[in-house]
Biopython code that builds the backbone (N, CA, C, O; Angstrom):
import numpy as np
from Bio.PDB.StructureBuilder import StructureBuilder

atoms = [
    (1, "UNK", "N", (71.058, -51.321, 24.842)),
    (1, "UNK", "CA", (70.882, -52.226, 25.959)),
    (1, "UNK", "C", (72.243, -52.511, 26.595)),
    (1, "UNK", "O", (72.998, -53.105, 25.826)),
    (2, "UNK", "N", (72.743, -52.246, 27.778)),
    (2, "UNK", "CA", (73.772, -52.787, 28.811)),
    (2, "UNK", "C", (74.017, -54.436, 28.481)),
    (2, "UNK", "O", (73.384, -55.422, 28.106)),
    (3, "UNK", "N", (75.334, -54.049, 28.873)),
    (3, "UNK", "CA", (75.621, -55.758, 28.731)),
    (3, "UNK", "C", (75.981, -55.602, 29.909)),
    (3, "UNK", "O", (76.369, -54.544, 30.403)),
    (4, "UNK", "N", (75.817, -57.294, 30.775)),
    (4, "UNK", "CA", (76.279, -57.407, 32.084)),
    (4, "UNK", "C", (77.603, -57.237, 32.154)),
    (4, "UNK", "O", (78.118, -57.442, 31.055)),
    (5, "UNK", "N", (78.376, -56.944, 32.998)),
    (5, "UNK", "CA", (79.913, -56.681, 32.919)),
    (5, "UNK", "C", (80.609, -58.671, 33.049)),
    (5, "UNK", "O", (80.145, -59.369, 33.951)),
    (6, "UNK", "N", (81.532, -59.200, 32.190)),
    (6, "UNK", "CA", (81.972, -60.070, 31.899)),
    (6, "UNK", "C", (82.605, -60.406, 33.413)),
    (6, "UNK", "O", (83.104, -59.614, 34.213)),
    (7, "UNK", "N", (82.395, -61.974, 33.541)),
    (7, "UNK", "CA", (82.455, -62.722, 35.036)),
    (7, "UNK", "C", (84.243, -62.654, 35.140)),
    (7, "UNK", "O", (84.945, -62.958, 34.175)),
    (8, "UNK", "N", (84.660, -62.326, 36.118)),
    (8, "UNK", "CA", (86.342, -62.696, 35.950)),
    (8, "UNK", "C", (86.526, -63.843, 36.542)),
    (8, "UNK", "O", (85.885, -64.355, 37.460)),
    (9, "UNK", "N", (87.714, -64.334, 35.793)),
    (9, "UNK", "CA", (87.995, -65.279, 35.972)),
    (9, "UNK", "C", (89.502, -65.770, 36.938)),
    (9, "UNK", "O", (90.429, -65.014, 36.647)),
    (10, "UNK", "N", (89.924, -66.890, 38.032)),
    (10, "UNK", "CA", (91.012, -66.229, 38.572)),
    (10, "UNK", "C", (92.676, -65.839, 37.715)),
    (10, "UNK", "O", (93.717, -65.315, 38.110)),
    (11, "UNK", "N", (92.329, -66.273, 36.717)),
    (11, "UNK", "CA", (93.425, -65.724, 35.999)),
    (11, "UNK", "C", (93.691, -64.165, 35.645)),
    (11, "UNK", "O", (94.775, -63.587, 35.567)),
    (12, "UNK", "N", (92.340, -63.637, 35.447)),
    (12, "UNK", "CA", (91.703, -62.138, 35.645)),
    (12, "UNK", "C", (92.488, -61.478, 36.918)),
    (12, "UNK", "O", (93.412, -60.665, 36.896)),
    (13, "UNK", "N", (91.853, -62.062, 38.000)),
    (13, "UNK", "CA", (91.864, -61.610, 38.989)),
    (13, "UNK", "C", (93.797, -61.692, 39.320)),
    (13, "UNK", "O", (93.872, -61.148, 40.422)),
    (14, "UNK", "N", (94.543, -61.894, 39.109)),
    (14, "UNK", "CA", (95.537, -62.055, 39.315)),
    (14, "UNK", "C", (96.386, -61.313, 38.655)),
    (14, "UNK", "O", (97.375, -60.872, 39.239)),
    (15, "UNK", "N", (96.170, -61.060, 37.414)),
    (15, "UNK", "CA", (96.715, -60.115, 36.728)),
    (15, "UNK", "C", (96.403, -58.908, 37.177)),
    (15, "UNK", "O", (97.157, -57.966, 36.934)),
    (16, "UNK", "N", (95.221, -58.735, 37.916)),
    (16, "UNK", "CA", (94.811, -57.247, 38.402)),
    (16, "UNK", "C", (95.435, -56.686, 39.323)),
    (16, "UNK", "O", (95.588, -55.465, 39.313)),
    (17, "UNK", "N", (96.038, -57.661, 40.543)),
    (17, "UNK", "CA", (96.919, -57.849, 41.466)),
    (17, "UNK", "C", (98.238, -57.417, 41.380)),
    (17, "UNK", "O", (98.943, -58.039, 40.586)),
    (18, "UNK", "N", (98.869, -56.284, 42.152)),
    (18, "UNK", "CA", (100.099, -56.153, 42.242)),
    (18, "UNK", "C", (101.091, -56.210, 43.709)),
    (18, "UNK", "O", (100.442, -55.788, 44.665)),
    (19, "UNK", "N", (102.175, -56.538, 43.994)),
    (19, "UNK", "CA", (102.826, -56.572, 44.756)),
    (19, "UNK", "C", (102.245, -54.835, 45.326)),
    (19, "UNK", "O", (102.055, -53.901, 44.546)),
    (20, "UNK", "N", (102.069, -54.775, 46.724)),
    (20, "UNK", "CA", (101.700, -54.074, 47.506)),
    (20, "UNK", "C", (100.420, -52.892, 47.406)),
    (20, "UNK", "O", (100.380, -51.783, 47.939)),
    (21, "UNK", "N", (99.467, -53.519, 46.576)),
    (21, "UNK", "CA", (98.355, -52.932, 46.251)),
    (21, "UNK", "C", (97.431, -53.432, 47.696)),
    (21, "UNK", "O", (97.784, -54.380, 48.397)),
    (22, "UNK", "N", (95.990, -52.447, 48.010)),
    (22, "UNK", "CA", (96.085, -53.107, 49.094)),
    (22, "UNK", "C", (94.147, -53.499, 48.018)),
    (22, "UNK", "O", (93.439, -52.892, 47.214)),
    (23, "UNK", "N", (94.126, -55.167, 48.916)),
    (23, "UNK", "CA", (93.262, -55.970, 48.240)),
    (23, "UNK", "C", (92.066, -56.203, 49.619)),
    (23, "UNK", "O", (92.227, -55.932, 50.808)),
    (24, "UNK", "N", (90.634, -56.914, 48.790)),
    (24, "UNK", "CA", (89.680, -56.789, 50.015)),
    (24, "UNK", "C", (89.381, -58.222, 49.559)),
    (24, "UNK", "O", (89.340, -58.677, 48.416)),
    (25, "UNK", "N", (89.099, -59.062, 51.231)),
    (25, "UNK", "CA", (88.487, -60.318, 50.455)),
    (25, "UNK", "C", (87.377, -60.624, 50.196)),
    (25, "UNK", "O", (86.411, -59.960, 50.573)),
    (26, "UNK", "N", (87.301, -61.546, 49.594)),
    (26, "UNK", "CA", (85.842, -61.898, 48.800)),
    (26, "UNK", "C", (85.091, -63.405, 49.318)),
    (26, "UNK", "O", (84.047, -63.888, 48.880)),
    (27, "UNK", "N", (85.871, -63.878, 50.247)),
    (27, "UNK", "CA", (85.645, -65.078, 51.462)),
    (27, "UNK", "C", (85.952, -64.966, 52.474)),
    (27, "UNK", "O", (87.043, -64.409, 52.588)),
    (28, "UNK", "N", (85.200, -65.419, 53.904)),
    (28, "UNK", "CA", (85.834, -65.979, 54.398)),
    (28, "UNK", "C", (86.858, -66.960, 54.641)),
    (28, "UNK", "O", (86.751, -68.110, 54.217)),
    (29, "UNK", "N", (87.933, -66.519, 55.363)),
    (29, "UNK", "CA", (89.471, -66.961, 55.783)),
    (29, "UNK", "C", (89.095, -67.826, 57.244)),
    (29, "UNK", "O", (88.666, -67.180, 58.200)),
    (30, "UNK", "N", (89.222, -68.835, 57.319)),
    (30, "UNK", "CA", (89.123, -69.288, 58.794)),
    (30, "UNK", "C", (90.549, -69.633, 58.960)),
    (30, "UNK", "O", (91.161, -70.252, 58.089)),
    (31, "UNK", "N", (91.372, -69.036, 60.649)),
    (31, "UNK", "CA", (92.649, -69.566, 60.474)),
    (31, "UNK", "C", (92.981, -69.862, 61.892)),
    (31, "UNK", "O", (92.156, -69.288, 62.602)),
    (32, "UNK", "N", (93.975, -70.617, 62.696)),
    (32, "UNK", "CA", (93.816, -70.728, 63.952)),
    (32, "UNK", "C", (93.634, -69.399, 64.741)),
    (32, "UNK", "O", (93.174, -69.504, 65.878)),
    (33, "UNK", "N", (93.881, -68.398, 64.360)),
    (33, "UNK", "CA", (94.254, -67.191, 64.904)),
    (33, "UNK", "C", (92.760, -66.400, 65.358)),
    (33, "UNK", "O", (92.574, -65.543, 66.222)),
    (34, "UNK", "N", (91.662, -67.144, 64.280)),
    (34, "UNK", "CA", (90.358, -66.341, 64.034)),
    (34, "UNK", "C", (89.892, -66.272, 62.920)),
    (34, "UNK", "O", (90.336, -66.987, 62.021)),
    (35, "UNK", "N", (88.992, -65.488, 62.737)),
    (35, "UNK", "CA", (88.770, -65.737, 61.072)),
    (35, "UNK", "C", (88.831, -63.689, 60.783)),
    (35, "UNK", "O", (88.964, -62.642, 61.416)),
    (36, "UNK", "N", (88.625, -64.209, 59.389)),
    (36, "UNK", "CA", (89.200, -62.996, 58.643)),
    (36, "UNK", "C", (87.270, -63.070, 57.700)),
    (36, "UNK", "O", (86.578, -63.999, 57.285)),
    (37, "UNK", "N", (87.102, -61.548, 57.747)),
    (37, "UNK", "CA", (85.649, -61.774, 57.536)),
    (37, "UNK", "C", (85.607, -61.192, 55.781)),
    (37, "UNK", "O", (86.510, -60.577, 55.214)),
    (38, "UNK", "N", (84.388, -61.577, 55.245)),
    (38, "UNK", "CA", (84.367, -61.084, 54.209)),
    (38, "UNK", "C", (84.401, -59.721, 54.279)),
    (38, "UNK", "O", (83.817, -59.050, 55.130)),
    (39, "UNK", "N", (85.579, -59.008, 52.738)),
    (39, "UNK", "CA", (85.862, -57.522, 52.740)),
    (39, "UNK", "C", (86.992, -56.709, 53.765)),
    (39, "UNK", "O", (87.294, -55.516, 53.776)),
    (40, "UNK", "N", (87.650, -58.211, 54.890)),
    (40, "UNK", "CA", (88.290, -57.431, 55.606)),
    (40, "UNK", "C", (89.907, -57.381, 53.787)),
    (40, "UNK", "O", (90.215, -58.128, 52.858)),
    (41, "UNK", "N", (90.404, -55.843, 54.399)),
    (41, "UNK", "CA", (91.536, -55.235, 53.693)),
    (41, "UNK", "C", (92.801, -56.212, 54.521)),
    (41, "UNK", "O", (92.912, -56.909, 55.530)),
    (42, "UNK", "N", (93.725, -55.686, 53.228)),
    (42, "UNK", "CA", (95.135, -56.107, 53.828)),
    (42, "UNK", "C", (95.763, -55.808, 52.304)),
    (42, "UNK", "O", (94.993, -55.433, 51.421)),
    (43, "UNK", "N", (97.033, -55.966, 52.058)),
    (43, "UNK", "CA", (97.970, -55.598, 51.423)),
    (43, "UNK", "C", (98.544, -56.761, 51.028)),
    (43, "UNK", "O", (99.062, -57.549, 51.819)),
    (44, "UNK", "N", (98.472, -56.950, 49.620)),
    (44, "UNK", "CA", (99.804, -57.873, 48.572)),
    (44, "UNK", "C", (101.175, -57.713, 49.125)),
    (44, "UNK", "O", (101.739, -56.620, 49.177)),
    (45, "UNK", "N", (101.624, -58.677, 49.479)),
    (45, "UNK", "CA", (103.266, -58.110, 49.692)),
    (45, "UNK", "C", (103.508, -59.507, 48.716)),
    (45, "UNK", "O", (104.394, -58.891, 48.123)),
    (46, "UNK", "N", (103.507, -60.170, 48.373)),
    (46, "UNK", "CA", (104.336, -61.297, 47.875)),
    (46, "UNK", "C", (103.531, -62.007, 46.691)),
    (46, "UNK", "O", (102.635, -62.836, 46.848)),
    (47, "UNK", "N", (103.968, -61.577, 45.610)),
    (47, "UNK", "CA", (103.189, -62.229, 44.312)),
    (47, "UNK", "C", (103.772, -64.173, 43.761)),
    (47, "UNK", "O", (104.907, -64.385, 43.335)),
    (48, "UNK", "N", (102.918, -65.075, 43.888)),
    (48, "UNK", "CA", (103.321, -66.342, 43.406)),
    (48, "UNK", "C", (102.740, -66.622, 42.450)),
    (48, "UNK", "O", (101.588, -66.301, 42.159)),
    (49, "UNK", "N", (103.652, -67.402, 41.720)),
    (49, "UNK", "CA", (103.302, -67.897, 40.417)),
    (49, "UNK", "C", (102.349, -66.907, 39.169)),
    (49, "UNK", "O", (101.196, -67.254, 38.910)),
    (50, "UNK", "N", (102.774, -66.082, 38.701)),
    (50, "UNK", "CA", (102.497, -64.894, 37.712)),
    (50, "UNK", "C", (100.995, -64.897, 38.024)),
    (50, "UNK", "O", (100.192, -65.259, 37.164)),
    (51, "UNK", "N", (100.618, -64.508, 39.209)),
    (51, "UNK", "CA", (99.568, -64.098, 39.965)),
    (51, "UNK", "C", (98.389, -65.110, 40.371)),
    (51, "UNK", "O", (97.243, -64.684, 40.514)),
    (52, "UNK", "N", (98.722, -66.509, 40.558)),
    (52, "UNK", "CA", (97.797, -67.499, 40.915)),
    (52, "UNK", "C", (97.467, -67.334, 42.603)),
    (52, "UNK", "O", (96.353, -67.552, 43.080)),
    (53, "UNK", "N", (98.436, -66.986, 43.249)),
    (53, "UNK", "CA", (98.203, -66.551, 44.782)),
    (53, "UNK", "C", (99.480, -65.718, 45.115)),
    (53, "UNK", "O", (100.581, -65.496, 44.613)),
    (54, "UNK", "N", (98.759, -65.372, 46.223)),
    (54, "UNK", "CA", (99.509, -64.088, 46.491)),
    (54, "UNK", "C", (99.807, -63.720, 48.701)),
    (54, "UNK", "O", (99.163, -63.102, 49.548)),
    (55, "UNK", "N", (100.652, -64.248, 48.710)),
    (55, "UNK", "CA", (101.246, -63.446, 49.931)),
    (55, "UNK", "C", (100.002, -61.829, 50.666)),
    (55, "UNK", "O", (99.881, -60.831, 49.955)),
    (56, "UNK", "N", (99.336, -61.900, 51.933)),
    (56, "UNK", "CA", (98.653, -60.940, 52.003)),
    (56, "UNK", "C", (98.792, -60.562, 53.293)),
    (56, "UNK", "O", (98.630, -61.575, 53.972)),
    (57, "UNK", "N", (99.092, -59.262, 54.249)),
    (57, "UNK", "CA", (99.100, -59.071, 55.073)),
    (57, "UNK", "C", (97.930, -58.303, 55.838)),
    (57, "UNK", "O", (97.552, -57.209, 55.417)),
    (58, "UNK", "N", (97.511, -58.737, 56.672)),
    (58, "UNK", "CA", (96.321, -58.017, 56.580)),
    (58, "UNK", "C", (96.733, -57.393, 59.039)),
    (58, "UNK", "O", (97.283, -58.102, 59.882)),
    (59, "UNK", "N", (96.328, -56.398, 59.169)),
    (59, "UNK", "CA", (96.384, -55.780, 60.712)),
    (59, "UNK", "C", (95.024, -55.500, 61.016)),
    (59, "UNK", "O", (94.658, -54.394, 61.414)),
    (60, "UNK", "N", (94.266, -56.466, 60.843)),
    (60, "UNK", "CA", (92.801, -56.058, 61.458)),
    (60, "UNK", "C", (92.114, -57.058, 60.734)),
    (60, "UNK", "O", (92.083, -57.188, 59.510)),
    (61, "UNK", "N", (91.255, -58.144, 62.078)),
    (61, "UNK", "CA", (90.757, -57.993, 62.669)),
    (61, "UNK", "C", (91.763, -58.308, 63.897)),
    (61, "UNK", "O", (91.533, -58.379, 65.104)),
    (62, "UNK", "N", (93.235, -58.508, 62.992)),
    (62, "UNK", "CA", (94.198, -59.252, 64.092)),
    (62, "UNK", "C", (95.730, -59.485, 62.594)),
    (62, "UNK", "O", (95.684, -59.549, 61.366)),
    (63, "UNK", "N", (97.028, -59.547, 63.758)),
    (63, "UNK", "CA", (98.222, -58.751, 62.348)),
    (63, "UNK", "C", (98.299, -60.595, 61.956)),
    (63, "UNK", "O", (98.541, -61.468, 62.790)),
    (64, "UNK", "N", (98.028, -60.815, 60.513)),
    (64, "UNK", "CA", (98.539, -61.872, 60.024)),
    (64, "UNK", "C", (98.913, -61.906, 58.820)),
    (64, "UNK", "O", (98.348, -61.366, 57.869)),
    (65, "UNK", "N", (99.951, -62.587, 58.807)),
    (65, "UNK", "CA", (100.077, -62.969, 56.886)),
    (65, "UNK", "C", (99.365, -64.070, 56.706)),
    (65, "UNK", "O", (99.061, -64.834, 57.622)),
    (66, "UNK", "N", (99.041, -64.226, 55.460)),
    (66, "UNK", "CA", (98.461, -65.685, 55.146)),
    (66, "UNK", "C", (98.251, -65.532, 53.580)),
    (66, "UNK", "O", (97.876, -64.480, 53.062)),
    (67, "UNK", "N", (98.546, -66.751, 52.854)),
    (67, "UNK", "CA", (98.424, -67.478, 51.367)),
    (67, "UNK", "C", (97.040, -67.290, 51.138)),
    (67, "UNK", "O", (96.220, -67.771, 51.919)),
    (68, "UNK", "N", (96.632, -66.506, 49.940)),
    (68, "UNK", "CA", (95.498, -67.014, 49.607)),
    (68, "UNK", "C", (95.480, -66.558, 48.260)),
    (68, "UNK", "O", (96.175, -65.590, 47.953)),
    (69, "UNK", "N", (94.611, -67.268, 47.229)),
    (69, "UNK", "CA", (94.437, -67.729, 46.089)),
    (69, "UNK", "C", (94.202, -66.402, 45.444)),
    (69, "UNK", "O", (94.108, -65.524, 46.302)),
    (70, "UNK", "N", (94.031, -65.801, 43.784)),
    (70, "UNK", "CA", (93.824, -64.744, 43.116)),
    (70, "UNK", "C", (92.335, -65.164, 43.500)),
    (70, "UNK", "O", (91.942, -64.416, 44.395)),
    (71, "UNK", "N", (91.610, -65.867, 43.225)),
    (71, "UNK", "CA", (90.195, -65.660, 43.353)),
    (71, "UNK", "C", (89.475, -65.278, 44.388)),
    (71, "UNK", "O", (88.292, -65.021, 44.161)),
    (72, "UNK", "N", (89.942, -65.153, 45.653)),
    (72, "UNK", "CA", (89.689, -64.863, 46.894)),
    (72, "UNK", "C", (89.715, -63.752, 46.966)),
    (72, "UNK", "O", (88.903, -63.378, 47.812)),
    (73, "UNK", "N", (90.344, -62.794, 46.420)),
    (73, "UNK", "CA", (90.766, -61.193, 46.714)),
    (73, "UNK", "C", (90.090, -60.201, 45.491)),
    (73, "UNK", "O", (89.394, -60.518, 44.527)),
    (74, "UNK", "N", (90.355, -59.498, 45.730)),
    (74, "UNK", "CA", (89.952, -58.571, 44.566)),
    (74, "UNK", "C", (90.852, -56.842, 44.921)),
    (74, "UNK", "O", (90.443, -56.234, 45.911)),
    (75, "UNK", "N", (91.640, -56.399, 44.348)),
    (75, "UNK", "CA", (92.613, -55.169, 44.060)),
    (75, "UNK", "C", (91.500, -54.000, 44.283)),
    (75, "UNK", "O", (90.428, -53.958, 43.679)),
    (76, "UNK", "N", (91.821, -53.314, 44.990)),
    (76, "UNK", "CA", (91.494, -51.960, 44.876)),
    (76, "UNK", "C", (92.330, -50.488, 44.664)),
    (76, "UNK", "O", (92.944, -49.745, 45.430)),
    (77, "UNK", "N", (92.043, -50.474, 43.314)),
    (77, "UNK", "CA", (92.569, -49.446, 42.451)),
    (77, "UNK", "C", (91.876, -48.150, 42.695)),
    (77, "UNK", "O", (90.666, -48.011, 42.873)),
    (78, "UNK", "N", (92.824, -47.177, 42.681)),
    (78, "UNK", "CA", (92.330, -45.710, 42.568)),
    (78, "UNK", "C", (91.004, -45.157, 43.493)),
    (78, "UNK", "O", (90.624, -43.991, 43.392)),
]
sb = StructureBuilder()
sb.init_structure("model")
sb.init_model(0)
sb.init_chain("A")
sb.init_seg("    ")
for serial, (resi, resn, name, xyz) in enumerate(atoms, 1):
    if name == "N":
        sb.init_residue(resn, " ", resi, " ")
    sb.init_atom(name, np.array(xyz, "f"), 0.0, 1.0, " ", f" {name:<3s}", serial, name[0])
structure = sb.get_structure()
């Protein structure tokens, strides 16, 4: 029998995270600029606090940086 795959947690999620990996979000971002939709991509450039949030640049739906939390994102590897 399958086991469900174990819930991560944002401490998980942060460790998965590396400086310039590029990450997809997992919320909506509302910011003056517009909003940033669920799954839009962008790129880690700036890791804080041994991966609690993280610096993200994202050029689409519009070029912004913006702070947002390990739990918000999720790394896409390989």
């Amino acid at each position: 029998m399958a086991q469900a795959p174990a819930k991560r947690t944002p401490d998980d999620a942060g460790r998965s995270i590396r400086e310039l990996d590029v990450v997809r979000l997992l919320a909506e971002v509302k910011l003056d600029e517009g909003r940033l939709p669920i799954g839009a991509m962008g790129t880690a450039v700036y890791r804080h606090r041994d991966g609690e949030a993280f610096e993200v640049e994202f050029i689409e739906p519009f070029p912004v940086v913006v702070t947002l939390r390990a739990s918000e994102l999720t790394a896409l590897h390989g």
